[in-house]
BAKOLFI-417240 format. One line per field, with one value per residue (C-alpha): x, y, z; residue number from 1. Coordinates in Angstrom, 1 decimal, padded with zeros to 4 digits. Layout:
east = (X	...)
north = (Y	...)
up = (Z	...)
nr = (NUM	...)
This chain:
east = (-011.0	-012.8	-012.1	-010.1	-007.2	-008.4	-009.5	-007.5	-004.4	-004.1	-003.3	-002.0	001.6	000.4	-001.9	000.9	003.7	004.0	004.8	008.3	009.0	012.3	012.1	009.5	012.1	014.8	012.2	011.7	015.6	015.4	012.7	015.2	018.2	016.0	014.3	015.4	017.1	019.0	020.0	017.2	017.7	014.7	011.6	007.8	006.1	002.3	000.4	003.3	000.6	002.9	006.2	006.9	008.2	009.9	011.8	014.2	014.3	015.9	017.9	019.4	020.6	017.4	015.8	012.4	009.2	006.2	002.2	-001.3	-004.3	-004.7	-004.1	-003.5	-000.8	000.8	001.4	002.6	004.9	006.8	007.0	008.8	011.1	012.3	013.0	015.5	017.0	015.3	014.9	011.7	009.3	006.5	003.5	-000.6	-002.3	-004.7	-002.9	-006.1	-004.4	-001.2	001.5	005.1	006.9	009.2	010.2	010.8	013.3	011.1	007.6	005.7	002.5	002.1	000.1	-002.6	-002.6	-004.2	-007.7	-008.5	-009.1	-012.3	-013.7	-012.3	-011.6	-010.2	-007.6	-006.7	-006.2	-003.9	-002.0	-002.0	-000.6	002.0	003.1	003.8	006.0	008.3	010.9	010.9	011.6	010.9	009.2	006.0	005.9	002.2	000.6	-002.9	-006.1	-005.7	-008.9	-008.8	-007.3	-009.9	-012.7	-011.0	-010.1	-013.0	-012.3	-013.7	-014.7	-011.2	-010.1	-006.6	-004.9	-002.5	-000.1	002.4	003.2	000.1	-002.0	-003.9	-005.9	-008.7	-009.6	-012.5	-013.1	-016.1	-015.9	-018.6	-018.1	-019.3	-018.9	-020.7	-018.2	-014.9	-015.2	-014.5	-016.5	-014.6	-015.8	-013.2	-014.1	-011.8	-011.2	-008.7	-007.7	-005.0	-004.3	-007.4	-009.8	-010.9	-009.9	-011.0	-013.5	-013.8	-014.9	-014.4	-015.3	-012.5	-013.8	-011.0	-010.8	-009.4	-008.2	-008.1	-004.9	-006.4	-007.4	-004.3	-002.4	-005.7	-005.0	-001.3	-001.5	-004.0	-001.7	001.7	002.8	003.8	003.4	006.5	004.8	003.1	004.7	003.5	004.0	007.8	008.7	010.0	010.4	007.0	003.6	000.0	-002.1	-005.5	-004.0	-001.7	-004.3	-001.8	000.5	002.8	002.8	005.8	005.4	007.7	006.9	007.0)
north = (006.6	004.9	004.6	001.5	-000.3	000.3	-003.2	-004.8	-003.1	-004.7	-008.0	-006.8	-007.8	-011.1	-011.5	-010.9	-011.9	-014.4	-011.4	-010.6	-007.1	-007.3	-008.7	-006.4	-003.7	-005.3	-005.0	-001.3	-000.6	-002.7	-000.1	002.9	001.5	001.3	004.5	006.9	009.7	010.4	008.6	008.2	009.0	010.3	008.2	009.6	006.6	007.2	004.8	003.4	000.8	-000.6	000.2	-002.9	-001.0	002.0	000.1	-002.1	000.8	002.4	000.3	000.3	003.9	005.8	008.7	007.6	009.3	007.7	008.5	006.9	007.5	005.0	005.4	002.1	001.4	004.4	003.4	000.2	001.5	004.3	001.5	-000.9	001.4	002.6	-000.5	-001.6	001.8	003.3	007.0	007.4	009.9	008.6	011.1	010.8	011.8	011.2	011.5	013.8	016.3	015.4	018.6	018.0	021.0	018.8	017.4	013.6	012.0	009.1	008.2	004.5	003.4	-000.2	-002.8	-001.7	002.0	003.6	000.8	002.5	006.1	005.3	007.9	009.8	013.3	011.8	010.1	013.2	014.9	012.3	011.9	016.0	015.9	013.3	015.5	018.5	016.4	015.2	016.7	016.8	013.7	011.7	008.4	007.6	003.6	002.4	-001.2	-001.6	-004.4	-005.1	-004.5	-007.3	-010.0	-008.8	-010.1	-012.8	-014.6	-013.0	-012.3	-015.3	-015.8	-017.4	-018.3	-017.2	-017.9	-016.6	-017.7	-015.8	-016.9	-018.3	-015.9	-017.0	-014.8	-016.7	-013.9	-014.8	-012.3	-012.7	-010.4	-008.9	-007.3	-004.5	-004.1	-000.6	001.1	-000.5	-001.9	-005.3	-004.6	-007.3	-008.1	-008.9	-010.9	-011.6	-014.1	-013.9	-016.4	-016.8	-020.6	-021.6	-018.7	-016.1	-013.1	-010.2	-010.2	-007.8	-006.7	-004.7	-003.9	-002.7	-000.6	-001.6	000.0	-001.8	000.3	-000.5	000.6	003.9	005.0	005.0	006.6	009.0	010.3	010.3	012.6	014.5	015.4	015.8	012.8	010.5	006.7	004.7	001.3	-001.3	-004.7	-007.8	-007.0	-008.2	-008.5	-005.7	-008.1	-008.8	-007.1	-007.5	-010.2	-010.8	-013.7	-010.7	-010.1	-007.2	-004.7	-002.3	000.8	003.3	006.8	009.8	013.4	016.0)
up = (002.2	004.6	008.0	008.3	009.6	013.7	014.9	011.8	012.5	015.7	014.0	010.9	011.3	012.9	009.7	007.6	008.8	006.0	003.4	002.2	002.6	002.3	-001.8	-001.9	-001.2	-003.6	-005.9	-005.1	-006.2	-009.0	-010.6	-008.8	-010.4	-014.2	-013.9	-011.6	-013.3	-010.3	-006.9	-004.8	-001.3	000.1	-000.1	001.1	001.9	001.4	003.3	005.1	007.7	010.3	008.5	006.6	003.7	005.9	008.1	005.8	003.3	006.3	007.3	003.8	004.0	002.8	004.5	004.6	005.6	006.6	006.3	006.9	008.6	010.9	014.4	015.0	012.5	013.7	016.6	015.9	013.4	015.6	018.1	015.9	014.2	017.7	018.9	016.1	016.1	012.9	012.6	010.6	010.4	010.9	010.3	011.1	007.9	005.2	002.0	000.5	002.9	002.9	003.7	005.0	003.7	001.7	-001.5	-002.0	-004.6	-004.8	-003.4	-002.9	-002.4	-001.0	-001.2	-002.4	-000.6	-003.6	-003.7	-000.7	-002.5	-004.7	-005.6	-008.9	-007.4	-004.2	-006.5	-008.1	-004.9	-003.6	-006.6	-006.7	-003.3	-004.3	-006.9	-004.8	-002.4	-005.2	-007.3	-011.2	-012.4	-009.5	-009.1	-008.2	-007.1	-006.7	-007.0	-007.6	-007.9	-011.9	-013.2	-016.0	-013.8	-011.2	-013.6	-015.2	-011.6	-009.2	-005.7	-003.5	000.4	001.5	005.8	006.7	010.1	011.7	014.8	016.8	020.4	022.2	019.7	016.7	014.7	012.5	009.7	006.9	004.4	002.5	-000.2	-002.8	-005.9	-007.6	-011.3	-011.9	-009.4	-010.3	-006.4	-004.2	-000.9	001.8	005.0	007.3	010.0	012.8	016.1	017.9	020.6	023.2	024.6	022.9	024.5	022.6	023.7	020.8	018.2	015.4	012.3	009.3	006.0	003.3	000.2	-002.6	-005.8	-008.7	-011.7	-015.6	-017.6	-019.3	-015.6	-014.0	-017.0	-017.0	-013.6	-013.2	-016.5	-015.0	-012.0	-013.2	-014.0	-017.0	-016.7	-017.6	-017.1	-015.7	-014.7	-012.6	-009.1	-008.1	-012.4	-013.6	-017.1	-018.3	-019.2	-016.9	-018.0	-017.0	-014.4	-012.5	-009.6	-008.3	-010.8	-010.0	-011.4	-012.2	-013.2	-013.2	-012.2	-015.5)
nr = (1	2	3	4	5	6	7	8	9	10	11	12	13	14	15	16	17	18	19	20	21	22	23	24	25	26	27	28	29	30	31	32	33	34	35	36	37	38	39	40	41	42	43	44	45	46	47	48	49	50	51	52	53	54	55	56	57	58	59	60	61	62	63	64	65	66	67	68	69	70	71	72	73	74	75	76	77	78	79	80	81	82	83	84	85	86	87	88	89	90	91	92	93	94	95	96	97	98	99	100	101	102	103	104	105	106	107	108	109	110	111	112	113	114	115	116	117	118	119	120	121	122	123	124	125	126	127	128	129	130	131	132	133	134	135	136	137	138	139	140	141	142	143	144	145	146	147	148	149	150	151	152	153	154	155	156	157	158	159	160	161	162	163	164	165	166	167	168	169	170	171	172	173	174	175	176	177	178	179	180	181	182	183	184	185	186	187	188	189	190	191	192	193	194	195	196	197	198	199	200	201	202	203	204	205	206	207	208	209	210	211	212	213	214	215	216	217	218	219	220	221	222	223	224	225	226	227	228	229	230	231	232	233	234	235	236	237	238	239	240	241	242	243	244	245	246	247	248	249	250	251	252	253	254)
């Protein structure tokens, strides 16, 4: 994995603070409540950013622990989750050497956590390290760049901004893609102004990995685990299709 997330984390809940975390976590106990063979309680959440996921799963009675390798989102994280109260563990780690000393009813993986990891043996090794942290039978919860909808639609240079307070953040994301490696190299490019002056500048570019069907079910078999399915992200009713950009995966420890 590449490091990312330092400059961009700064403004990542500014950048997204349009996304719904909290029907992303409804969904979460929708796939609990259909597949878990037992009552999740304890959730590892691998690649947990600024605790978006962590927080309101908390909130709702889990015991949650939190991962990721950037710094940044570390901080910002811990920081959030102590100001509402939440007790999380919030943990600075790359998941290719991830070790708690514990074992995890359920785990998740959000938005997009596992593009990051591109290269084959890396995913292995995270997935491997999943698996130790999890009891028999527990879920793994990943979502994931669909390789066939990534093709069909194409990734394209798009402007996003971004307002909170006196702060806007102008992001453009030019992105390239590269067929041969399974890969969508974006170049994030960011302004950030305060009363109309621009106060930071930054860039970064973000190595995602999108995966086809046989390759997930490929290395989740490879490391323990048995896929269940694979579902439009946030419907749990219906079946990928080359126009579902992002897909959730669900997959079970053996």
């Amino acid at each position: 994995m590449n490091k990312v997330f330092s400059s961009y984390g700064r403004y990542y809940d500014i950048i997204y603070a349009d996304k719904d975390y909290e029907k992303e976590c409804d969904f979460l106990e929708e796939i609990f409540q259909k597949y878990s063979k037992f009552e999740t309680r304890s959730i590892l959440d691998g690649g947990c950013g600024t605790g978006g996921h962590a927080i309101p799963l908390a909130k709702r009675g889990y015991e949650v622990t939190g991962v990721d390798f950037s710094e940044e989102m570390i901080g910002v994280a811990r920081e959030k989750a102590s100001k509402n109260g939440s007790n999380i563990d919030f943990n600075l780690m790359d998941l290719r050497k991830l070790h708690l000393n514990k074992k995890f009813d359920a785990c998740i993986s959000m938005f997009t956590v596992v593009g990051y990891i591109v290269e084959n043996e890396d995913v292995e090794k995270v997935f491997r390290n999943i698996r130790k942290h999890l009891k028999p039978h527990s879920l793994f919860l990943f979502d994931f760049w669909y390789g066939p909808a990534v093709l069909h639609i194409r990734p394209s240079s798009r402007i996003k901004i971004a307002k909170k307070d006196d702060m806007q953040v102008i992001r453009f994301a030019e992105p390239r893609l590269n067929t041969l490696l399974h890969l969508c190299e974006v170049k994030y490019s960011l302004i950030v102004t305060r009363k109309k002056k621009i106060i930071d500048e930054a860039e970064e570019t973000h190595r995602v990995r999108y995966f086809f069907p046989k390759e997930i079910q490929h290395f989740l078999e490879e490391t323990e685990f048995r896929l269940l399915g694979l579902c439009p992200f946030l419907n749990l009713e219906a079946e990928p299709t080359e126009n579902d950009w992002d897909v959730m995966g669900i997959a079970q420890a053996v």
